[in-house]
C-alpha positions as CSV (number, residue, x, y, z in Angstrom):
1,X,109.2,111.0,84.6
2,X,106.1,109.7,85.7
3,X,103.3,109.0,83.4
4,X,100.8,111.4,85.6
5,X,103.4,114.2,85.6
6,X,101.9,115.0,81.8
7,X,98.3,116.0,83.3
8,X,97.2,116.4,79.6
9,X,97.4,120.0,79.9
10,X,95.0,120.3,83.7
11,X,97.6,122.3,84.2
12,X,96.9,125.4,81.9
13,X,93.0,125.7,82.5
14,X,91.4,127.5,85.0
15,X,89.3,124.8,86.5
16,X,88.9,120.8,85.4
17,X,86.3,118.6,87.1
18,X,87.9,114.9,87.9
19,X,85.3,112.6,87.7
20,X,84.3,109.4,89.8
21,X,83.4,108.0,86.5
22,X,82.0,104.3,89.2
23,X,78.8,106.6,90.4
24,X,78.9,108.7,86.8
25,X,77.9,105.2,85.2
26,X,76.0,103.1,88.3
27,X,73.5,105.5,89.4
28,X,72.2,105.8,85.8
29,X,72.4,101.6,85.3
30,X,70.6,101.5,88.8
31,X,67.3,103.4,87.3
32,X,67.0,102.3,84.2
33,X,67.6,98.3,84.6
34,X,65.6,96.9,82.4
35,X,65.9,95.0,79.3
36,X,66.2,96.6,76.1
37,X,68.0,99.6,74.3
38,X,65.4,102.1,75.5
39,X,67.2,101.7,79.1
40,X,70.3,102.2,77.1
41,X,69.5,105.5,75.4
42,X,67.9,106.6,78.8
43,X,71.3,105.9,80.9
44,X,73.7,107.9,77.7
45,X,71.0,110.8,78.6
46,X,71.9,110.4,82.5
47,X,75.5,110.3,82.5
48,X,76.0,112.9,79.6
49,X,73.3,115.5,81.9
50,X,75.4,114.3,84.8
51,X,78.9,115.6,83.6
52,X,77.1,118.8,82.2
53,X,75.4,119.9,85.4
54,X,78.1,119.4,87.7
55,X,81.1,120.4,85.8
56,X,78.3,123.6,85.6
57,X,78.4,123.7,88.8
58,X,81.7,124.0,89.5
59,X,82.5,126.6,86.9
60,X,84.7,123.6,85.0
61,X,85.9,124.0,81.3
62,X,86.9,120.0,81.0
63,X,86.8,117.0,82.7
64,X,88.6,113.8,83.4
65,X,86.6,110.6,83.9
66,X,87.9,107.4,85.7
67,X,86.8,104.0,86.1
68,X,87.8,101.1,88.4
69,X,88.9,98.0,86.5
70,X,87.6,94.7,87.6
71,X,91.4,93.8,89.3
72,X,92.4,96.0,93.0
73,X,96.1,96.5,94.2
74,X,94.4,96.2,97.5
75,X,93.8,92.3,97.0
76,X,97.2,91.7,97.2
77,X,97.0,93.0,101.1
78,X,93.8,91.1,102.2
79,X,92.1,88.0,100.7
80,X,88.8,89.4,101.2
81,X,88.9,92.8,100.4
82,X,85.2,94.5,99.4
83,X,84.2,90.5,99.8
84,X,81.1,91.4,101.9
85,X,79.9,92.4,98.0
86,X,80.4,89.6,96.1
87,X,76.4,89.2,96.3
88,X,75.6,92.2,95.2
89,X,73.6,92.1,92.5
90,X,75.2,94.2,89.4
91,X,72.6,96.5,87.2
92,X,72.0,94.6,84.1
93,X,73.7,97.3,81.7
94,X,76.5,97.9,83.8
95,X,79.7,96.5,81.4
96,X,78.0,97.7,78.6
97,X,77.7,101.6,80.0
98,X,81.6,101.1,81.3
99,X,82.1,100.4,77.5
100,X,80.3,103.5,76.1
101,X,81.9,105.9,78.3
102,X,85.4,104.0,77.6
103,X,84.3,104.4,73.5
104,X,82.5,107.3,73.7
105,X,84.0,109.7,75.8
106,X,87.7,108.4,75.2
107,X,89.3,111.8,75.2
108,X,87.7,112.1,78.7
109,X,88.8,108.9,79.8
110,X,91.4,107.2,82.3
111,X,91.8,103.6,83.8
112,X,94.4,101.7,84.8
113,X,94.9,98.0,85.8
114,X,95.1,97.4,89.2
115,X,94.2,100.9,90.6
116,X,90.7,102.3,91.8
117,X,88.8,105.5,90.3
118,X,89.7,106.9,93.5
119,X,93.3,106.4,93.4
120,X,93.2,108.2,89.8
121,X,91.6,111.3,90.8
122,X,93.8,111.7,94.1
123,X,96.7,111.2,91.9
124,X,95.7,113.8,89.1
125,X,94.1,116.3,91.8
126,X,95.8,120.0,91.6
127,X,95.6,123.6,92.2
128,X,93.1,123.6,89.3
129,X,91.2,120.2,89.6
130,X,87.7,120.0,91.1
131,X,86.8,116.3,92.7
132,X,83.1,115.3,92.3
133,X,82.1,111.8,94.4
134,X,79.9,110.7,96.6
135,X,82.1,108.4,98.1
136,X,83.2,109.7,101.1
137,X,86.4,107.8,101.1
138,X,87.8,110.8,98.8
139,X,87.3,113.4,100.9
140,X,90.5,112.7,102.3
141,X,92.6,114.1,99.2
142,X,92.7,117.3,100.2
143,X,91.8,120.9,97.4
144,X,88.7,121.5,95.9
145,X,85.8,119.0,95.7
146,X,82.1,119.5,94.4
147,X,79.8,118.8,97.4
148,X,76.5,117.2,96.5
149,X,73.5,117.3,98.9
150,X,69.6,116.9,98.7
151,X,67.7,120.5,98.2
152,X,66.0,120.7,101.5
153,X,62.8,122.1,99.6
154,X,62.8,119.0,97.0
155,X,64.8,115.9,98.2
156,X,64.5,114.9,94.4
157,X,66.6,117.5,93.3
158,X,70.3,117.8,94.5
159,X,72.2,121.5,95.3
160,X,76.0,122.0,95.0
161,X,78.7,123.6,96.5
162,X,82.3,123.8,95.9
163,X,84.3,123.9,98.6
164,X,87.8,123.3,99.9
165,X,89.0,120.6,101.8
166,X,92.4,121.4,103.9
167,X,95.5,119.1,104.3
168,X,94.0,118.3,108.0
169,X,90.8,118.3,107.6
170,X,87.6,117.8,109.5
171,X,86.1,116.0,112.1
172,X,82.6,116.1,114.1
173,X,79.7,114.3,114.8
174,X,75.9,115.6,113.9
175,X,72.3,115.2,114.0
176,X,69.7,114.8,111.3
177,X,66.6,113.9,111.3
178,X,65.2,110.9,108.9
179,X,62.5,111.4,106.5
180,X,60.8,108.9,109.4
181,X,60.9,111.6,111.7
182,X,63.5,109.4,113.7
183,X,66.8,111.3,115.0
184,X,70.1,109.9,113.7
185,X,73.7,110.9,114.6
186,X,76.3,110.9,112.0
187,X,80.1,111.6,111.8
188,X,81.5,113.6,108.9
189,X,85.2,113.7,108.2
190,X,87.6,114.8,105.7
191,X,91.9,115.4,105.2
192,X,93.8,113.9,107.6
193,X,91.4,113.7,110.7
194,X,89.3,111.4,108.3
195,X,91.6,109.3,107.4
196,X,93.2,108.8,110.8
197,X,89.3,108.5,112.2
198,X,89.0,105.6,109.4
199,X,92.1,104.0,110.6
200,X,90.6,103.8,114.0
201,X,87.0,102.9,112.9
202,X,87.8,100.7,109.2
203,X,85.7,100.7,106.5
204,X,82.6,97.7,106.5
205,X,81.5,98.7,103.6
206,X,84.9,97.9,102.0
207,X,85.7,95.0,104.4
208,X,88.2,96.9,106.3
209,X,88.8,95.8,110.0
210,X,90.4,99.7,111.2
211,X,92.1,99.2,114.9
212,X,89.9,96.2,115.4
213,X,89.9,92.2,115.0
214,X,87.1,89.7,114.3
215,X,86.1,87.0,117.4
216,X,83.9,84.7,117.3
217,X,80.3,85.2,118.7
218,X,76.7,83.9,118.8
219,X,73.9,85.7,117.0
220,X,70.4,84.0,117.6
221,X,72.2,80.7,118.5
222,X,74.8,81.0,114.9
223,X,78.3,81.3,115.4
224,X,79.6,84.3,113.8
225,X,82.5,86.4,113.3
226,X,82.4,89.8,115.1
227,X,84.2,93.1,114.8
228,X,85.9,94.0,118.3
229,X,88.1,97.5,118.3
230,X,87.9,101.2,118.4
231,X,84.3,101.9,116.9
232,X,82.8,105.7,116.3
233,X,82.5,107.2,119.9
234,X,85.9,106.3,120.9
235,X,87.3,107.2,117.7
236,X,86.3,110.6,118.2
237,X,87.2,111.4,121.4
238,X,90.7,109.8,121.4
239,X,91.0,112.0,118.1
240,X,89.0,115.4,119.7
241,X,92.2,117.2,120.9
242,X,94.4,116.3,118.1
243,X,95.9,119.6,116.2
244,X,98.7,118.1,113.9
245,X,99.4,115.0,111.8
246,X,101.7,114.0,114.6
247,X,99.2,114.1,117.0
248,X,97.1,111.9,115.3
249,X,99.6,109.5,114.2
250,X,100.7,109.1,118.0
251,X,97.2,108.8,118.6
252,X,96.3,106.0,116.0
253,X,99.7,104.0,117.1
254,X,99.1,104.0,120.7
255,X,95.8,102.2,119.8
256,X,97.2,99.7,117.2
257,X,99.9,98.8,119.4
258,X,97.3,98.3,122.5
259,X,95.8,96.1,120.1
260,X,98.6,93.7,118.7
261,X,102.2,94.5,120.4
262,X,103.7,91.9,118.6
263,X,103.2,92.9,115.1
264,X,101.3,96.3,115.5
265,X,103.4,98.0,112.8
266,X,102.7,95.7,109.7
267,X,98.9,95.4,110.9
268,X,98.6,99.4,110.9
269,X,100.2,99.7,107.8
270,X,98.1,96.8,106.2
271,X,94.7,98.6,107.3
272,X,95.8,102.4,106.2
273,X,96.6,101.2,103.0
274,X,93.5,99.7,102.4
275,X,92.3,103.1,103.1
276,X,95.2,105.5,101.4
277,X,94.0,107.4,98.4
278,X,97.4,107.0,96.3
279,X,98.8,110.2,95.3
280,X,102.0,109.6,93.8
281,X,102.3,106.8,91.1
282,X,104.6,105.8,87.7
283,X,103.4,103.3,85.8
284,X,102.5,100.4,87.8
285,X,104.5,101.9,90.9
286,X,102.6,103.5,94.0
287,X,104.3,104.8,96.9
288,X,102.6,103.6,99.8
289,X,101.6,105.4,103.4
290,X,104.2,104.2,106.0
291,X,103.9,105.1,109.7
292,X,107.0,106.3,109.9
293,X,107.1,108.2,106.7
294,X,109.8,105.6,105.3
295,X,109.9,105.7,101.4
296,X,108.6,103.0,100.5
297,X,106.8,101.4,97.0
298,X,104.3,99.2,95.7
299,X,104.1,97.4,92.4
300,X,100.3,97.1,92.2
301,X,100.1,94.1,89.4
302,X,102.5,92.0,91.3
303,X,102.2,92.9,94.7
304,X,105.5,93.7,95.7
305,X,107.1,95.8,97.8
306,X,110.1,97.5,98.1
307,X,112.1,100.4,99.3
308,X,114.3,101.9,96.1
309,X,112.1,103.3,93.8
310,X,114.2,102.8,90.9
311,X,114.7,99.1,91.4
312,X,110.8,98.5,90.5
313,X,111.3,95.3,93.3
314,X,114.2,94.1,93.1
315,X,114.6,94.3,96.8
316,X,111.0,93.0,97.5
317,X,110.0,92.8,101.4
């Protein structure tokens, strides 16, 4: 039996909220960053009004928070995963509000070495379970999710919504306007459709190349590295007419093999599971997404994989 079969009782409330417990702590740390135990009071104030308001919000009786440990699985795929943020500058009582949340709200708490916040909560989502991020990333786990926007009459204040996110999904394109004034298009996804769309298009914020490849290219007379691949317009309109998972996968391939006949299978399945929000895990065993929806396993502290489950690698690829 896996560990996450015993949900700690999710299973017998009416609803529980599953907390991205990354943006519960860092938007907090990111307002009050200054030296001194004032800021520290401040952020306790922030996250605790955070949890109450949304788990409010979403009618929610309890709550799970989870946190991202410093070591990702996902580093054993690519040596530069998330590296474009190795120079980002952390808020000043980050670690220490990680702590009080581990200390303090322990009965509330999950990690686990090696996997992402994001991994947790598409791993411990049910029936029952209500998903609050920002991160769009997990709007691919299908169920129900608390959706967060500005209140259009005070962009200060935020309005929620709970709403239900289906095993396929959504996929479209939309305007907005700035508070410049200027007109900006954006493309929002969700289920499958999103994650198939992110295969095409990658991730930069994470690092992740999609159905692309870097070449070198000037910039103002620099040699530089430059994404070339399937970007946002082509995305969508290679995915527009797609009605099942099939037809996206078939899709998605087509594109990947286009890209890199020779070893288009292992580069595909390197880039979606940079993107795949785990869902089925014991201990430090995932099973991974596999285009042709072979069983197929992870060890996410050692990197290996494998193919028997009950081997825990002995039969490492």
């Amino acid at each position: 039996m896996s560990e996450f079969d015993d949900d700690g009782g999710i299973s017998d409330l009416l609803y529980h909220m599953l907390f991205d417990g990354d943006l519960i702590v860092y938007k907090p740390c990111c307002v009050f960053n200054e030296e001194g135990n004032g800021s520290q009071s401040k952020i306790i104030k922030a996250i605790r009004d955070m949890i109450r308001v949304r788990m409010a919000a979403a009618g929610c009786g309890s709550y799970t928070i989870a946190l991202t440990p410093k070591t990702n699985f996902r580093d054993h795929l690519i040596p530069d995963y998330k590296g474009n943020r190795a120079d980002t500058e952390r808020p000043i009582h980050l670690s220490w509000a990680k702590n009080w949340v581990k200390n303090n709200l322990s009965a509330h708490f999950i990690a686990k070495p090696f996997m992402e916040a994001d991994d947790l909560l598409g791993i411990l989502q049910r029936d029952n379970t209500v998903i609050w991020s920002s991160d769009k990333d997990l709007r691919q786990i299908a169920g129900k999710h608390l959706k967060e926007s500005a209140d259009p009459e005070d962009p200060k204040k935020s309005v929620y919504e709970l709403i239900t996110i289906t095993e396929m999904g959504e996929l479209y394109e939309y305007s907005y306007v700035t508070e410049a004034g200027n007109k900006k298009d954006k493309t929002y996804f969700s289920g499958a459709r999103g994650f198939y769309y992110q295969m095409l298009i990658g991730d930069s914020t994470d690092h992740i190349l999609g159905c692309a490849e870097r070449v070198p290219a000037m910039r103002k007379g620099v040699k530089i590295l430059k994404r070339k691949g399937v970007g946002n317009k082509m995305a969508l309109k290679l995915l527009a007419r797609c009605k099942t998972v099939e037809d996206l996968k078939n899709v998605v391939g087509r594109e990947y093999y286009k890209l890199r006949p020779n070893d288009w299978q292992a580069y595909w399945e390197t880039q979606a599971n940079l993107l795949f929000m785990v869902r089925e895990a014991d201990g430090n065993i995932i099973k991974r997404w596999t285009y042709d929806d072979r069983d197929e396993y992870m060890n996410v502290v050692t990197g290996e994989i494998f193919h028997d489950h009950n081997k825990k690698g002995e039969d490492a690829a």
